[in-house]
Each structure stands twice: as structure tokens, then as C-alpha cells.
C-alpha atoms as one frame of an Amber mdcrd trajectory, in Angstrom:
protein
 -37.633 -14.032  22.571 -35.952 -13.803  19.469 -33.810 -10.744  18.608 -34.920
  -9.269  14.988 -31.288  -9.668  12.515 -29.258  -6.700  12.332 -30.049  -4.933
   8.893 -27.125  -5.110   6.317 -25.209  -1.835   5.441 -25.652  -3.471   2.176
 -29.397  -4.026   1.716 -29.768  -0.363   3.542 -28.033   1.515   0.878 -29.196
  -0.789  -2.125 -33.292   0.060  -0.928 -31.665   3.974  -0.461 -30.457   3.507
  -4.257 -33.549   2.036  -5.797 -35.671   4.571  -3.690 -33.388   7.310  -4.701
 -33.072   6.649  -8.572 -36.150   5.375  -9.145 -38.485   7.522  -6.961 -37.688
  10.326  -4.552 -36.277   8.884  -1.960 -37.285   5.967   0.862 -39.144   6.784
   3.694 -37.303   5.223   6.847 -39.955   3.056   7.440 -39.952   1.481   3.837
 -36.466   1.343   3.820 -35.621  -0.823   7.407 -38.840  -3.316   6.009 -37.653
  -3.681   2.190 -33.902  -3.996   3.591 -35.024  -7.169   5.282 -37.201  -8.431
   2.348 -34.311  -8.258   0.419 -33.238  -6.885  -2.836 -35.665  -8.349  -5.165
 -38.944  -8.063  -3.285 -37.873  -4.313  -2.975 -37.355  -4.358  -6.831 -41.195
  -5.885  -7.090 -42.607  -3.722  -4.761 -41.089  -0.614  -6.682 -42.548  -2.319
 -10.026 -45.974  -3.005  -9.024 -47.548  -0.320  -7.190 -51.121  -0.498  -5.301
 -53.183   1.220  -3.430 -53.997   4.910  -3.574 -51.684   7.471  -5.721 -50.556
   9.571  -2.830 -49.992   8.892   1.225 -51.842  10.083   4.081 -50.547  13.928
   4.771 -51.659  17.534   4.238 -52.922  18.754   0.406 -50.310  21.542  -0.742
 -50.986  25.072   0.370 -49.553  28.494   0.307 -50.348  30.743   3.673 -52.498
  28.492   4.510 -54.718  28.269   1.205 -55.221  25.775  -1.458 -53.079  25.700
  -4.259 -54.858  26.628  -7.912 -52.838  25.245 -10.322 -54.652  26.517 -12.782
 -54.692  29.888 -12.312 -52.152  31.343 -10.016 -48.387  31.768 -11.388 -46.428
  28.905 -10.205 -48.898  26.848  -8.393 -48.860  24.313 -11.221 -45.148  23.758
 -10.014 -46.033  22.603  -6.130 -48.648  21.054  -7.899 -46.441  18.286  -9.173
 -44.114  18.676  -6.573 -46.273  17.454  -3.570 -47.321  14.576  -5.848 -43.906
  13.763  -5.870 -43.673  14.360  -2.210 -46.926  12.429  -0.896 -46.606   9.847
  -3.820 -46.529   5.942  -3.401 -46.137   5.363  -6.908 -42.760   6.096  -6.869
 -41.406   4.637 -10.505 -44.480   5.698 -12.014 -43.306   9.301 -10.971 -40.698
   9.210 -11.820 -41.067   7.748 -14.970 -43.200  10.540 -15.611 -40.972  13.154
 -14.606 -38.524  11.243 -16.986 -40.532  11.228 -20.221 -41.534  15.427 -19.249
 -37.607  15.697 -19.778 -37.340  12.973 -23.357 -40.625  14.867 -24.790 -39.650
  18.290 -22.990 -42.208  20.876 -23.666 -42.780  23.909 -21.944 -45.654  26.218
 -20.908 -43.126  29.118 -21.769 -44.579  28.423 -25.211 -47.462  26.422 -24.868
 -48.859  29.229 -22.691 -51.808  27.467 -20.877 -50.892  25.606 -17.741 -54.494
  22.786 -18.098 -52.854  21.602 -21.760 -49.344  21.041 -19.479 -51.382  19.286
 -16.953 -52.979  17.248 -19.904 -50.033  16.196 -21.051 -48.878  15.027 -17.538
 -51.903  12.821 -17.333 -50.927  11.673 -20.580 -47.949  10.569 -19.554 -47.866
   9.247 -16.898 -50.881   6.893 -17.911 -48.522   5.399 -20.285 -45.033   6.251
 -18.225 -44.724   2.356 -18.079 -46.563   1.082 -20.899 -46.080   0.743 -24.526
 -43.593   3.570 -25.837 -45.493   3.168 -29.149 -49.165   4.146 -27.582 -47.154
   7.251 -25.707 -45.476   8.504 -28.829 -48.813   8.199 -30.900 -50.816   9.817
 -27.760 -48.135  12.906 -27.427 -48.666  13.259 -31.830 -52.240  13.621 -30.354
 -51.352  15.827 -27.456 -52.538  19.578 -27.825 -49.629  21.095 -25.774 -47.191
  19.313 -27.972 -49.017  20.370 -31.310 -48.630  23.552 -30.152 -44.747  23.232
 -28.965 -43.707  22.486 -31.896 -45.963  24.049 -34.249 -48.139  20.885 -35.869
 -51.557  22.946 -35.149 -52.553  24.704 -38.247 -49.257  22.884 -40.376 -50.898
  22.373 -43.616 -50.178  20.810 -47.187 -49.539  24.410 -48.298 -46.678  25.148
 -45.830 -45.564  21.984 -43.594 -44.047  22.788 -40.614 -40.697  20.626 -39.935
 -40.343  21.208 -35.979 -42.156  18.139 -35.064 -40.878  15.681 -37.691 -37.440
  17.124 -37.409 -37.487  16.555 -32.470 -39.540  13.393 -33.423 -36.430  11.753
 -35.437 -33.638  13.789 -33.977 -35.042  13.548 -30.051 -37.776  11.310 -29.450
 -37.132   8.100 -31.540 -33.816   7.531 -33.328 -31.178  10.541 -32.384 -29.594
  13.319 -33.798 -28.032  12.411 -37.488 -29.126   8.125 -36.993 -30.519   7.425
 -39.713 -32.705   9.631 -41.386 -31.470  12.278 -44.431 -33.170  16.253 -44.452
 -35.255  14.528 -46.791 -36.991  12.385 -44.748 -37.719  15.351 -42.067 -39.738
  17.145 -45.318 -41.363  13.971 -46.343 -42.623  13.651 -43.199 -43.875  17.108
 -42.310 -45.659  16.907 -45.007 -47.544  13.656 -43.760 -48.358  15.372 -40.252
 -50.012  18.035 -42.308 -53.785  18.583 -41.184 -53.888  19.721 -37.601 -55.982
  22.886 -36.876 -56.439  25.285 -33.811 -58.724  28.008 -34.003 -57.572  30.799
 -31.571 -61.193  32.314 -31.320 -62.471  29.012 -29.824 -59.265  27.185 -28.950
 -60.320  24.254 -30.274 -58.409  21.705 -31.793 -59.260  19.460 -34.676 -57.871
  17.891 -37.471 -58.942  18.866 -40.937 -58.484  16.013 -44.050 -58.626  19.336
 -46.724 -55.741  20.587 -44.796 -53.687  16.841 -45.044 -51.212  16.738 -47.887
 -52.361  12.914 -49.016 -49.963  12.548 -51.805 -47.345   9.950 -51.873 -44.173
  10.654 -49.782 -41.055   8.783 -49.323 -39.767   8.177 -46.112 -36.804   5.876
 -44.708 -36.744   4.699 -48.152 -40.482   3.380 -48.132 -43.290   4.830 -49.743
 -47.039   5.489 -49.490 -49.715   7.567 -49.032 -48.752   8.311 -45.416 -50.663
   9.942 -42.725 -49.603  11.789 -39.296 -49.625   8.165 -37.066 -47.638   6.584
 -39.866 -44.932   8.522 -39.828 -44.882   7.615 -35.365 -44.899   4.088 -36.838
 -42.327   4.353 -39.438 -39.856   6.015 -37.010 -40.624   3.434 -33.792 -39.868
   0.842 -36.461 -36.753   1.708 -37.707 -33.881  -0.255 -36.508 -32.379   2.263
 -35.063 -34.895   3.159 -32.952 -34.771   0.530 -30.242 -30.904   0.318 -29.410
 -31.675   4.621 -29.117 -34.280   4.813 -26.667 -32.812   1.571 -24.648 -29.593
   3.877 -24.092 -31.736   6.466 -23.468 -33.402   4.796 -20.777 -30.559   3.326
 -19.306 -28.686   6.760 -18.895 -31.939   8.216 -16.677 -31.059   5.511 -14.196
 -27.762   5.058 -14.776 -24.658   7.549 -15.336 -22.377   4.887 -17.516 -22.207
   3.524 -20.696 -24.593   0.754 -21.082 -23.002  -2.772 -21.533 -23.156  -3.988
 -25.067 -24.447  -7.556 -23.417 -27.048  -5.535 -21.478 -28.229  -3.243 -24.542
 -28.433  -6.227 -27.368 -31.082  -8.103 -24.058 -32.774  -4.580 -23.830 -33.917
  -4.394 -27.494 -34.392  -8.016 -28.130 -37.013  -7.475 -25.113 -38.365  -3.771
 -26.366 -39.128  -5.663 -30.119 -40.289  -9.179 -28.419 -43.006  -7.246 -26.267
 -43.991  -4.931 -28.948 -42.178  -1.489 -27.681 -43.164  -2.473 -23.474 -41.308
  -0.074 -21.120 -41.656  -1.903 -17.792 -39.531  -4.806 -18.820 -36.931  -2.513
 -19.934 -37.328  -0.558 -16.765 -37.166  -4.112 -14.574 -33.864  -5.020 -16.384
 -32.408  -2.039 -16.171 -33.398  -1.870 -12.253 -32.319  -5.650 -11.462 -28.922
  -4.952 -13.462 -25.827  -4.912 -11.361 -24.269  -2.158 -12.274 -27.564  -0.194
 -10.588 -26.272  -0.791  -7.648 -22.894  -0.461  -8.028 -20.271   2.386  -6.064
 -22.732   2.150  -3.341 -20.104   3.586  -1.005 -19.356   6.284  -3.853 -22.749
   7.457  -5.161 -22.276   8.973  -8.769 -25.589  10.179  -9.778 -26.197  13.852
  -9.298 -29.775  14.149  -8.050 -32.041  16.236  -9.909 -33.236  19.416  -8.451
 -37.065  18.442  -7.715 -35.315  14.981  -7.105 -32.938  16.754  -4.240 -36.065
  18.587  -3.009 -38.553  16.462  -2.766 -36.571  13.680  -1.451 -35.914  16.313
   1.529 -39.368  16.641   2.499 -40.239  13.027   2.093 -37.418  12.051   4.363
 -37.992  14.863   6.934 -41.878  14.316   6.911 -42.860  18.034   5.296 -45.021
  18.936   2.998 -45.585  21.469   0.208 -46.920  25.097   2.082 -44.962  27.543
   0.528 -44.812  29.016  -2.903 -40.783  29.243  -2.266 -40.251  25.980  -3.944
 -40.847  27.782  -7.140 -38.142  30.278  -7.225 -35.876  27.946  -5.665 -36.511
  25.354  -8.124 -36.110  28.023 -10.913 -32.922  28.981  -9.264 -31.487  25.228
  -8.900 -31.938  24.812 -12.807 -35.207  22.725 -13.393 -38.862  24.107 -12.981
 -41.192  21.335 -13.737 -43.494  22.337 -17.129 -40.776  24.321 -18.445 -37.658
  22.752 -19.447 -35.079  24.912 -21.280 -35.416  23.815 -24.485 -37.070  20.840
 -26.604 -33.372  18.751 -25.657 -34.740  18.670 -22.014 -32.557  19.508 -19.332
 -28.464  18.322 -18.595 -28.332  15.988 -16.501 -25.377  14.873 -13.652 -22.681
  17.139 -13.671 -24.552  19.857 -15.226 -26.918  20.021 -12.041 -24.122  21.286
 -10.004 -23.127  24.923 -10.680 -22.098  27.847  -7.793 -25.514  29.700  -8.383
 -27.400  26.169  -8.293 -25.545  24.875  -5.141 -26.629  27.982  -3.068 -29.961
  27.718  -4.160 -29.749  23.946  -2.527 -28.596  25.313   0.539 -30.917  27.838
   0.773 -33.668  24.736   0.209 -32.268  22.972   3.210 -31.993  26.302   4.954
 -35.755  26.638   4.516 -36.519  22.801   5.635 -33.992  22.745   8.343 -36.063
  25.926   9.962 -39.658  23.890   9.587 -38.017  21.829  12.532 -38.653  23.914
  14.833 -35.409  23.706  16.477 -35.234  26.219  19.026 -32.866  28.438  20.946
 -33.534  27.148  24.111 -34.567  23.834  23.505 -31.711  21.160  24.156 -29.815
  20.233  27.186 -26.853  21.028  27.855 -25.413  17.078  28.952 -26.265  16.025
  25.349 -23.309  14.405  24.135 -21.580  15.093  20.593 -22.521  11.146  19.464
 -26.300  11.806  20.593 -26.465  15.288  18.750 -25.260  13.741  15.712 -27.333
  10.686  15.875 -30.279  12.996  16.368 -29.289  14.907  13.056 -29.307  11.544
  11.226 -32.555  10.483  12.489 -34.466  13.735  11.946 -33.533  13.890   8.551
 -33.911  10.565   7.674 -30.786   8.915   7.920 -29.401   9.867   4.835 -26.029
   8.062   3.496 -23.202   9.212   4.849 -19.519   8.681   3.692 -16.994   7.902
   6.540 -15.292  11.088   5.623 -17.944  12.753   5.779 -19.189  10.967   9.501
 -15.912  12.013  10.740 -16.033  15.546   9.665 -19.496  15.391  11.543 -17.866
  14.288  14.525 -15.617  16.632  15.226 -17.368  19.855  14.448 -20.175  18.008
  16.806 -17.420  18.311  19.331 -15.946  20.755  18.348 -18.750  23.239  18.308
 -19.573  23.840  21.956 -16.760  22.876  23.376 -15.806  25.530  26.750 -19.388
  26.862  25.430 -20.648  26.500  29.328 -22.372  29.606  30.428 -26.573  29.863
  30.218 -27.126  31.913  27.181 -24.157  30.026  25.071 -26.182  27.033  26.192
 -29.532  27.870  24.692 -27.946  29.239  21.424 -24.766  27.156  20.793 -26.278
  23.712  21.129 -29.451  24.033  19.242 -27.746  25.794  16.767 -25.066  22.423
  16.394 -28.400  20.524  15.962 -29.394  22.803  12.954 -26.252  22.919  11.333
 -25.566  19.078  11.505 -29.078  18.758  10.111 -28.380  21.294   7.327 -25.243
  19.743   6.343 -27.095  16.258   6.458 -29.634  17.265   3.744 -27.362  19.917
   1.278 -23.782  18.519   2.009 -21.489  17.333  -0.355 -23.322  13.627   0.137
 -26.832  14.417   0.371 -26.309  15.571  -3.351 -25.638  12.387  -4.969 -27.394
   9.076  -4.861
């Protein structure tokens, strides 16, 4: 009988990278079968996604009850977290999650948690389609209108909030190409949009439209709310922006000038398509680059749910919000209309403890007990028992070394009964704990 090959290192960590950047993690399964397809088919798979939004595995409760998203503080948070968690749509995601951080707009102001899940729909309907259709559908979008004030912005008093994030954030950067003149003439053109607060209904009101002529990027016309999406997706510096953009969520250096000029050729030849950008950007080697040095800082609902997914739990605790809060990014309300800091910025002393406490809390839901291991475990079969249980998350060889000896280490002399059935269940725990919220389980 033929022996199966021995899986490559390589192809290991680059389905761990793809996985890790452009989802939320590999499960261990997907990662030994897309290691031996190779590379590319684990690019494809990644790219085309089929079959039923989320896997097999318990709905999201808390004690025991189902969440309400709607109506109880929080819930909308493990909401979208278990959708990461039990996704198998993992780009689409996380596309998703990425767009909620380019368009950041929070229920802090929006104040009604079904417009935020709206807008997630919204999204992530278009999170790989044309950039054009999602920056016309968020103009549309009732939590944004009321994010950055476009309900009830007439011809009488234009509100500049939207035209000012739409130039500055959301299509051509901050001081590229537009003048303080253009962000007027355009408010004025996204005049019109109502919101009665009796009903809370939203509308849009032509006797409320300024319809005179305004003059915007040096072109003129009679212009309208869409028009001014249009005018800003077409100005040339609007594709070599977002490709950057896009590059930097999946990717923590400086795009090559090569790679950007093939980027925006492609946005403009496909009329403003995201997946091919996405594919590029994905099949690019420099995405899989430092594979022995991870660079990219995960994210905290990155970090989080990647720790369930690889240590098969699920969302049943309300905890995830407070620790999420505490690690720097609660989903549906980002700090400000720049989104959140990314990399670096992640990694703070009150942030870091809040990881550990995470891992703290999944490293207990293992059930590892006083009691429960023998004492003629070895320190290699305690540590490869760590690794598999959560995962088998990268390790660095300093890092597999430092692992080694405290697995010694640790219960060394450590003979008698009782130091038994504490001291060797509790080296299980802590190599699992420093698995998940080490200095390695932080990057990807």
C-alpha cells in the first residue's frame, strides 16, 4: 500500500497564512487537505465559496439561551462573532469585516442595532463585487445617512460630513485631489434625504434637493446624490487609493509599484470588480512571504475567533463582549469614522491581558482536569497534545524550545499523588494557554 507524501512545512504554513489573513483561521482538517492540493487550488477554494454560509455546530447562546441581537445589549456582537466562528465563507467574511472598518460606522451614533445589521447585509452582499454598486448602496444605507448626518441635509443647510469621509476616507484620501470647495459643492448635491423621528422612516424628498448647478472636480452639472458617488469613483485618483487600501488589509508593506499600476489597470478594465483585485493581491508573492516570521498583528475578533475555530468552541457566553471591548475592537462600533489602527496598534499592555484572559477563558472550556492525566506522560507527548488540542498553531523554533523545557521542566521531582493530579494537568493548560495567547499565536 502506498504511504500518503509527507505534507510540506511550506504548503502547511502558506494554507495557515491564506486561512489566517483572509478568513479566521484553518480548521486542521482544511488545512492537511488544501496543503496537499497545493497553493493555488487553496487560493480557488478560498475565492469561490459553496455550499451553506455557516458549518455544522451549535447556534450562539448565553446560559444556555438564544442570543437576540436585536434587543439585548451586546448580543449583536456574538452575533457576528459566531458567524465568523461557524463560517465557510471565509473571504467573504472577512471582506465584510474589512469594508465595516473602510466605511466604519457605529451604533454608538446610529443608535439602533437592525439599521447596523442592515448595513452588514449590505455589505457583505457586495464585499466582493463591484466597489461602485457598494459605495452607491452605503449613499443608500440608512445607518450611514444617519452616521454622518445626510438624513434631513437639505438645500437650505447642507451637511458636509458625508461628502467631506466620502472624498477624504472612502474614495480618494485625505487632501488627493479634491479642494474645500468641492466638499461644499457636493453636500449640496446629496441634499434631499429625510427621516422623520415620529415614524422613523426614511425617504428622500426632491423639494428638499438643491438642483442647481454645482461644480465639482472641475466638472459641472446639475448633479444629484449618486453623481457625486460617480464623480468621486471616477476620479483618477481613486483607483491607485483604494488598490493600496486593499492591499494594506492583507498585507503590512508597501505595495509594489509593478503590483499597484496591474491592480488599477484591472479595477478600471472590470469596471471597479473587487474579487480580481482580491485574487491578485492573494496569489502575490509577497502574501506569503516571512512565513517563518509572521508580521501581521491579528485583529482582535480575528485573534478570537480564530481560537474557537481552531479549538472547536463555539459562541455561549456574553464574555466575548467585554473582552472584545477591552482588546480594542467591538464589531458595530468602531472608534471613529477612520476605522480602527491596525498592526502595531492592536498590541497595547491593557489589550494583551485582555488576550490572555480570552485564552484563559477557552483554555478552561477544555475541560482539563486536576486529576485527569497520567503521570508516565512524557514532556514530548504533553506538548504534542497542547499542539493538537489547539489546533496546531505555528510555532517558531524559539518558541518550540521554550515549550520544551518548561514541559520538562515543570514537573520535574513533582512525584508524590496530589502533585500528580495538579502539576501535570496544570502543564497541559498552561502549554495550551501559551499556544493560543503567546507571543506567536498573535501574529499571522
Amino acid at each position: 500500500m502506498k504511504r500518503p507524501a509527507a505534507l510540506s512545512t511550506v504548503s502547511r504554513a502558506q494554507v495557515e497564512r491564506l486561512f489566517w489573513r483572509a478568513g479566521f483561521g484553518a480548521l486542521p482538517g482544511d488545512v492537511e487537505r488544501l496543503a496537499r492540493a497545493g497553493r493555488a487550488a487553496a487560493v480557488r477554494e478560498i475565492m469561490t465559496p459553496r455550499g451553506p454560509q455557516l458549518r455544522r455546530g451549535p447556534a450562539p447562546t448565553v446560559d444556555g439561551q438564544p442570543i437576540d441581537p436585536l434587543n439585548v445589549y451586546g448580543h449583536d456582537v456574538l452575533w457576528w462573532l459566531d458567524r465568523m466562528v461557524r463560517g465557510r465563507h471565509h473571504l467573504v467574511e472577512r471582506m465584510t469585516l474589512n469594508w465595516h472598518d473602510h466605511f466604519a460606522t457605529s451604533n454608538e451614533k446610529v443608535g439602533e442595532t437592525k439599521l447596523m445589521l442592515n448595513q452588514y447585509w449590505t455589505i457583505r452582499g457586495r464585499a466582493l463585487g463591484s466597489f461602485r454598486k457598494l459605495a452607491q448602496a452605503l449613499l443608500r444605507d440608512h445607518a450611514m445617512q444617519k452616521f454622518l448626518d445626510l438624513e434631513n441635509s437639505d438645500k437650505d443647510s447642507p451637511n458636509e460630513n458625508f461628502a467631506r469621509e466620502l472624498f477624504e476616507l472612502f474614495t480618494l484620501g485625505v487632501n488627493n485631489g479634491y479642494t474645500e470647495r468641492d466638499i461644499r459643492e457636493a453636500a449640496r448635491a446629496l441634499t434631499g434625504f429625510t427621516f422623520d423621528w415620529d415614524t422613523k422612516a426614511f425617504g428622500y424628498d426632491p423639494q428638499r434637493h438643491d438642483d442647481g448647478v454645482k461644480r465639482v472636480f472641475g466638472k459641472s452639472g446639475r448633479f444629484t446624490p449618486a453623481d457625486i458617488v460617480d464623480l468621486a469613483i471616477d476620479h483618477p485618483r481613486h483607483a491607485p487609493y483604494l488598490c493600496e487600501k486593499l492591499w494594506g488589509y492583507f498585507i503590512p508593506h508597501p505595495i509594489p509599484k509593478a503590483t499597484l499600476r496591474r491592480m488599477v489597470t484591472t479595477y478600471k478594465r472590470s469596471k471597479t470588480q473587487i474579487r480580481p483585485l482580491v485574487e491578485i493581491i492573494l496569489s502575490h508573492p509577497a502574501f506569503f512571504s516571512s512565513l517563518g516570521e509572521p508580521d501581521q498583528v491579528k485583529s482582535p475578533v480575528v485573534f478570537v475567533a480564530g481560537m474557537l475555530r481552531k479549538t472547536n468552541q463555539f459562541v455561549d457566553t456574553d464574555s466575548w463582549v467585554w473582552m472584545l471591548n477591552d482588546m480594542g475592537q467591538r464589531p458595530f462600533y468602531p472608534p471613529n469614522v477612520n476605522g480602527w489602527d491596525q498592526n502595531e496598534a492592536w498590541l497595547t499592555t491593557a489589550s494583551i491581558r485582555a488576550r490572555y484572559s480570552a485564552a484563559s477563558r477557552v483554555v478552561e472550556k477544555m475541560g482539563i482536569k486536576d486529576g485527569s492525566l497520567a503521570k508516565r506522560q512524557t514532556p514530548a507527548q504533553a506538548l504534542s497534545q497542547a499542539i493538537r488540542m489547539t489546533g496546531r498553531p505555528w510555532t517558531s523554533p524559539l518558541t518550540r524550545a521554550s515549550l520544551t523545557r518548561y514541559s520538562r521542566a515543570s514537573v520535574a521531582t513533582r512525584d508524590d499523588a496530589w502533585q500528580v493530579e495538579h502539576y501535570w494537568p496544570e502543564r497541559l493548560r498552561v502549554l495550551c494557554h501559551m499556544l493560543l495567547a503567546g507571543p506567536d499565536a498573535q501574529v499571522c
